[in-house]
C-alpha positions as CSV (number, residue, x, y, z in Angstrom):
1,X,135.3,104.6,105.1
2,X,132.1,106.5,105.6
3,X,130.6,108.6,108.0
4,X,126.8,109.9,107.6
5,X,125.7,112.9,109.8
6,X,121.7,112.9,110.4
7,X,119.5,116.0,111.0
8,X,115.7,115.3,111.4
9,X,114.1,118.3,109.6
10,X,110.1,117.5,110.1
11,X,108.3,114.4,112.4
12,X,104.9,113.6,111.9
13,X,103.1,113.1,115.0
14,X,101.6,115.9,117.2
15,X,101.6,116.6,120.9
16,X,97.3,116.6,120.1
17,X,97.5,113.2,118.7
18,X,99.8,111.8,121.7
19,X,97.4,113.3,124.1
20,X,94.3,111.6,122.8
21,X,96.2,108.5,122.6
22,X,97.2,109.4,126.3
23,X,93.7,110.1,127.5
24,X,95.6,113.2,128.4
25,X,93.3,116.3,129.9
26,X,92.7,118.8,126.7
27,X,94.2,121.9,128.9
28,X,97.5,119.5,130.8
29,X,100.4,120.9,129.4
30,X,102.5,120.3,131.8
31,X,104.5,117.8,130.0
32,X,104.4,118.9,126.3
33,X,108.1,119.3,126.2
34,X,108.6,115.9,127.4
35,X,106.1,114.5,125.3
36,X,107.7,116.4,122.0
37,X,111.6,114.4,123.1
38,X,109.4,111.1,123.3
39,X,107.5,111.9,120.0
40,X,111.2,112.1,118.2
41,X,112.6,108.8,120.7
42,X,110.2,106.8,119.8
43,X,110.0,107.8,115.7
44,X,114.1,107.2,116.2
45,X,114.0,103.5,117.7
46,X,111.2,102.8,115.4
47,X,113.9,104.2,112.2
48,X,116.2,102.3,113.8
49,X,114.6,98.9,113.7
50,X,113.5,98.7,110.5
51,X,116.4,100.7,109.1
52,X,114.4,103.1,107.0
53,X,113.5,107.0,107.7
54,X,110.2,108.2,108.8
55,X,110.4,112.1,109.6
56,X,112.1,113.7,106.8
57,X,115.7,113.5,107.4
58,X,118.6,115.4,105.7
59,X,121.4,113.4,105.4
60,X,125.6,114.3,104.9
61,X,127.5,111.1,103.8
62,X,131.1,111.5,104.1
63,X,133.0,109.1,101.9
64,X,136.9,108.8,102.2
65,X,139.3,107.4,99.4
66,X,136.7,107.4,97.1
67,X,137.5,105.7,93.5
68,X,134.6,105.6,90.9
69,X,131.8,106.9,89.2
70,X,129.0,105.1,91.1
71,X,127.3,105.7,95.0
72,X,125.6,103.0,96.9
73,X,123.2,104.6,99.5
74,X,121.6,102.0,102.1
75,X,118.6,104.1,103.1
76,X,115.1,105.0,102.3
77,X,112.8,105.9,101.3
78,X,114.7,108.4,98.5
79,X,113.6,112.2,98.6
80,X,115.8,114.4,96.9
81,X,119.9,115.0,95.9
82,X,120.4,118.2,96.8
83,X,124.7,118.4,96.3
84,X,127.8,116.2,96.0
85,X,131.6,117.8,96.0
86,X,134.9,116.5,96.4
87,X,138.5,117.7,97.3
88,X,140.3,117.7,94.3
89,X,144.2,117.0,94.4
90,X,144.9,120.6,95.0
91,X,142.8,120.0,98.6
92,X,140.1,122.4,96.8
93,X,136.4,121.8,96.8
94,X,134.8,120.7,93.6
95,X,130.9,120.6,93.0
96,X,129.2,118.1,90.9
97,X,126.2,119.0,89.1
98,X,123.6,117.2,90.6
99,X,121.4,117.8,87.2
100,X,124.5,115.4,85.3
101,X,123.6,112.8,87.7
102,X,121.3,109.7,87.7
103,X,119.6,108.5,90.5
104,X,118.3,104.8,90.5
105,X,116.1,104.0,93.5
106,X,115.2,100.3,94.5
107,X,113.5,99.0,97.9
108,X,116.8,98.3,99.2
109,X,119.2,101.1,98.0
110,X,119.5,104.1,96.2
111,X,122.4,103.9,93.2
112,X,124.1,107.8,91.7
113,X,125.8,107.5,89.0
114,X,128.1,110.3,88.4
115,X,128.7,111.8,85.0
116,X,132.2,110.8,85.4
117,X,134.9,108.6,87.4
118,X,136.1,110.4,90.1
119,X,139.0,110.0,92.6
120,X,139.5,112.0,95.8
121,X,140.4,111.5,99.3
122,X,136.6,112.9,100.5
123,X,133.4,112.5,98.3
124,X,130.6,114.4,100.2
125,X,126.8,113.4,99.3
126,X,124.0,115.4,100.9
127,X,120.3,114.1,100.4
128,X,117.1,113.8,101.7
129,X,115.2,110.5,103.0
130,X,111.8,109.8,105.1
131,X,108.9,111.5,104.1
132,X,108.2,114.6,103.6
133,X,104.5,114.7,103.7
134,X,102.0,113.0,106.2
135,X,99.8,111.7,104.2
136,X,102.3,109.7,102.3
137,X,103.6,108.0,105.9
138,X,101.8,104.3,106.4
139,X,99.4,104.5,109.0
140,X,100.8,101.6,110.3
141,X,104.3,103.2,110.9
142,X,102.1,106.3,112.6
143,X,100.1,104.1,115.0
144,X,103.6,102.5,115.8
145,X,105.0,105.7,116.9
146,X,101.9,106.4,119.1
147,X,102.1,103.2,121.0
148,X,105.7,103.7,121.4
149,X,105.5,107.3,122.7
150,X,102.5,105.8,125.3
151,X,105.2,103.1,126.3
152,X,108.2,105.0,127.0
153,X,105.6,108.0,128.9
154,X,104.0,105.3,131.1
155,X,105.6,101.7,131.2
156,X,102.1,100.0,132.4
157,X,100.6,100.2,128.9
158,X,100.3,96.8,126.9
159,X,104.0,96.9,124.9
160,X,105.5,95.7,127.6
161,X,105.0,92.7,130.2
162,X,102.6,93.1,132.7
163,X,104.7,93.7,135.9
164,X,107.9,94.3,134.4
165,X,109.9,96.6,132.2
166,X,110.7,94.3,129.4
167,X,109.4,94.9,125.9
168,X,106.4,92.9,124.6
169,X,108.1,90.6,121.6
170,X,105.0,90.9,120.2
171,X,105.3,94.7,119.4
172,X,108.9,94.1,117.9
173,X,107.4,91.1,115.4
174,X,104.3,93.3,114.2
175,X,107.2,96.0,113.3
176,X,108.9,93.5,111.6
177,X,107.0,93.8,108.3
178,X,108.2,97.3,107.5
179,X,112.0,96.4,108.3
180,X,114.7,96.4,105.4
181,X,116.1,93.6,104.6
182,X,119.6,94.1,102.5
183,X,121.2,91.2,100.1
C-alpha cells in the first residue's frame, strides 16, 4: 500500500499576469486573494489531468510492507531525492544514503535503486517534482493555467459553452498532448 502526501512549495503564475489576462484595472486589488486560491486551482486541475507536476512540489511517499531494493515513482517531471528511511525490525528509523542510490528517470516513471534489498513494514521516500524554475515550464502549460484561472474567475469566457456552465471539450483535448500516458 502507498500513501503520497503533496505540498506545493513554488507556482508559476502571478497575480500581474492574471490581471492582464483579466483586463483587470492596474490599481483593483480587491480580489488578489481570490485570484492567488484560483492561480493554485486551476495549476492543480491542470496537474491533475495530465498527471504530471507543474509548481514545484515536494512529495512524502509512504510505502507499507515494503520487500526489495528497487522504487517505482509514477510522477514527473523528476527534481531531486532529498531522503528515504525505513523502520527497522526494532520499530527504529533507519536512513538510507541518498548518495548510494541510483536514480533512473524516463517519461513515464522515475526508478531508485537502493544500494541494497531492504524489508520493512514502512519505506518513506521524500522527493521533489514540477519545476522549479519558470523558464523551464512549457508556455503551453502557462497559457493553460491562465485561461483556466479566467474560467473559474468569470464563467462567460470561451472554455466553456456559451450559456451554460459546462466545460468546452475543446480545452480538455488541446490539454491532452501534455498528459501522461502509463504502460
Amino acid at each position: 500500500m502507498r500513501h503520497t502526501e503533496v505540498s506545493k512549495i513554488k507556482y508559476h503564475l502571478t497575480i500581474e499576469e492574471v490581471h492582464k489576462q483579466l483586463n483587470l484595472e492596474d490599481d483593483f486589488y480587491d480580489d488578489d486573494t481570490l485570484l492567488s486560491q484560483l492561480i493554485e486551482d486551476a495549476t492543480q486541475e491542470i496537474e491533475n489531468y495530465i498527471e504530471s507536476d507543474i509548481s514545484e512540489t515536494s512529495n512524502t511517499l509512504d510505502i507499507y510492507d515494503f520487500c526489495g531494493e528497487e522504487i517505482i515513482i509514477k510522477r514527473s517531471p523528476y527534481l531531486s531525492l532529498t531522503s528515504i528511511s525505513y523502520l527497522d525490525s526494532d520499530d527504529q528509523s533507519q536512513d538510507v544514503t541518498v548518495a548510494n542510490c541510483t536514480v533512473r528517470l524516463s517519461d513515464q516513471k522515475i526508478s531508485i535503486t537502493l544500494p541494497s534489498s531492504i524489508t520493512t513494514d514502512k519505506l518513506t521516500v521524500v522527493y521533489k517534482t514540477g519545476y522549479s524554475d519558470r523558464a523551464k515550464v512549457p508556455s503551453t502549460l502557462l497559457r493553460f493555467i491562465l485561461r483556466r484561472v479566467a474560467d473559474l474567475y468569470d464563467v462567460e469566457r470561451g472554455s466553456y459553452i456559451q450559456g451554460t456552465h459546462k466545460n468546452d471539450a475543446n480545452f480538455w483535448n488541446a490539454l491532452a498532448f501534455h498528459k501522461k500516458i502509463y504502460f
